[in-house]
N, C-alpha and C positions, 0 to 999 in steps of 0.2 A: 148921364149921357143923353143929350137930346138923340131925336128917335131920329134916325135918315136911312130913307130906304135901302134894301138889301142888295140892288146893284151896282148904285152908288160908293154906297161904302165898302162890300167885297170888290168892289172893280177896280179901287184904288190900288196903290203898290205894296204890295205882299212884301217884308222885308225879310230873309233868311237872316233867323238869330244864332239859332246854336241849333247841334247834331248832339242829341246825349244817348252813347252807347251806356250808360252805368248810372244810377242814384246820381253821383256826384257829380254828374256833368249836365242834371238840371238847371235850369235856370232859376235864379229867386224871385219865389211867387209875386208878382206886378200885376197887372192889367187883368179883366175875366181871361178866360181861358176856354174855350171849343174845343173838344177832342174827336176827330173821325177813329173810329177804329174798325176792323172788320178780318174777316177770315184773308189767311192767304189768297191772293189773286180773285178779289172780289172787285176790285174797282176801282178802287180807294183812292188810288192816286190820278185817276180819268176823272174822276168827280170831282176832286178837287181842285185840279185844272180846271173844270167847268165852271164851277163856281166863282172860283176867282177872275175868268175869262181869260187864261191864258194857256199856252199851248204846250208848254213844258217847264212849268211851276214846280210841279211833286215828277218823278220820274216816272214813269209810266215804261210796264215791262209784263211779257208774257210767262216772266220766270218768277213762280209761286218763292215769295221771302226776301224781294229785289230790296222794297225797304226794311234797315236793319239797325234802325235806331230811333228817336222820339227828335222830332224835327219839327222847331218852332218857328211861325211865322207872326210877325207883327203887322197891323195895319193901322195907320196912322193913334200908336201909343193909344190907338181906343180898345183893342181888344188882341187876344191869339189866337191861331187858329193852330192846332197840333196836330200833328201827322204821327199816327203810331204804328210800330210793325203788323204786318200781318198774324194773328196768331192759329194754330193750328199746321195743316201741312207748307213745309216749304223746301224747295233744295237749298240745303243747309247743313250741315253739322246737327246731332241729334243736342248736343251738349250747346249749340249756339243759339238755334230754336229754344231752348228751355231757358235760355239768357234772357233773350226778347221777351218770353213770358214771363218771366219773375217781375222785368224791369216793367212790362204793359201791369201788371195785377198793382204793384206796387205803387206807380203814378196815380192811376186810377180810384184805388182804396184809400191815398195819402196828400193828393195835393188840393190846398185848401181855394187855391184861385179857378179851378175846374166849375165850370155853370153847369152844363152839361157836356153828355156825349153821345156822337152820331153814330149809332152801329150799324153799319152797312152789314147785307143781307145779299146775298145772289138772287134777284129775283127770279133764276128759272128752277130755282132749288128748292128756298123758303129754310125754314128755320132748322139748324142740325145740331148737332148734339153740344159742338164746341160751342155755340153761338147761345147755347142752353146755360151753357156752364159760366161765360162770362154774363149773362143776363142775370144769372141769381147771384156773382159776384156784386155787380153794381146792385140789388136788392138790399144785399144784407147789409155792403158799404152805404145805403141812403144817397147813391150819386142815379139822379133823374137821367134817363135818355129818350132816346127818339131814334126809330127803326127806319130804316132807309133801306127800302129795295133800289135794287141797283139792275142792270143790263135790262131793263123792261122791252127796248126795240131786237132782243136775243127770242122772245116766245110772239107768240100771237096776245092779242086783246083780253080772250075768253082767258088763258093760259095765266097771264098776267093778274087779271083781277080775283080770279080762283086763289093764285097764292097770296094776295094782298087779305082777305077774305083769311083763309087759315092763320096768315101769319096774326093778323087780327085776333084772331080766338085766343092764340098762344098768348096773345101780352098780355092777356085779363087774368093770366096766374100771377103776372109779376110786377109788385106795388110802381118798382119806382119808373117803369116805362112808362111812354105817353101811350093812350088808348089807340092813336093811328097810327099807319104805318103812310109812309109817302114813298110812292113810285117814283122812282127818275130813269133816263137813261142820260147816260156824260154824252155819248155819240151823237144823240137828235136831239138832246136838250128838253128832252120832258123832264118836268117836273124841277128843272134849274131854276128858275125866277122864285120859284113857289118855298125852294130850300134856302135860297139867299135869304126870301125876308125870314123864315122861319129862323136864321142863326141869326140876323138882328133884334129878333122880339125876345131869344134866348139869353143871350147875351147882355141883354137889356134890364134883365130881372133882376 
């Protein structure tokens, strides 16, 4: 894949492929693959909106569990970007949430066209026990990610860099993350430009 910049090529048209509530309503594996994933109501779907520069791409909702399925998007046959549930707290069915996380472990551990994954992180929180437990998932499966603080314009400066800083320490227990973590916020656009080109150089590999 020649190299084109990461606004460029996320700016173009995001195509909605498929919704898979289940295994069997994955897609077969084609093109690399990016997968955002993160705690209920971390962001997930504000930032990918940013990303892609549009205003209601991924659904965007202050009810923790709103997405509830593995939601693929193509962009120009060069690559996908997947959207996966919230895991952790959500209003939901206790038996529906544990759906979602069977089918998030299961993608994650099993699908061969995955480059990497973006685990958003609440930046006014920093690292929690759930976010523990899918980090030593992706360790032991050998699927690389890259930690993405999120709501950065939600603390102050000192607040922010403080948890960039811990969350930092935390990843040097866990091989297959990357050593940094990057700040964004989806609202004011920190740290957008910087995560576009990082999923072209990902993607790229």
């Amino acid at each position: 894949m020649p190299e084109v910049p990461g606004a460029r090529l996320l700016g173009n048209e995001w195509l909605f492929i498929t919704g898979a509530a289940d295994p069997g309503g994955l897609p077969a594996p084609g093109v690399p693959e990016i997968a955002f994933a993160g705690r209920s109501n971390v962001g997930k779907s504000s930032l990918i909106n940013a990303v892609a520069g549009r205003r209601a791409l991924a659904r965007v909702s202050n009810t923790p569990g709103r997405t509830q399925q593995i939601n693929f998007f193509a962009i120009d046959d060069k690559m996908m970007v997947v959207d996966l549930p919230g895991y952790g707290y959500a209003e939901a069915p206790k038996d529906t949430v544990a759906g979602w996380t069977d089918l998030i472990r299961m993608y994650l551990k099993g699908r061969v066209t995955l480059r990497h994954v973006l685990l958003l992180i609440d930046g006014r929180h920093g690292v929690k026990a759930n976010d523990h437990e899918i980090m030593t998932m992706l360790d032991r499966a050998a699927v690389p990610y890259q930690v993405i603080l999120t709501k950065a314009d939600k603390v102050s400066v000192a607040q922010a860099e403080r948890i960039r800083v811990e969350t930092e320490a935390a990843l040097v227990k866990h091989p297959a993350a990357r050593p940094q973590a990057l700040v964004t916020s989806a609202e004011k656009g920190y740290g957008i430009e910087e995560l576009r080109e990082l999923i072209v150089t990902l993607v790229q590999r």
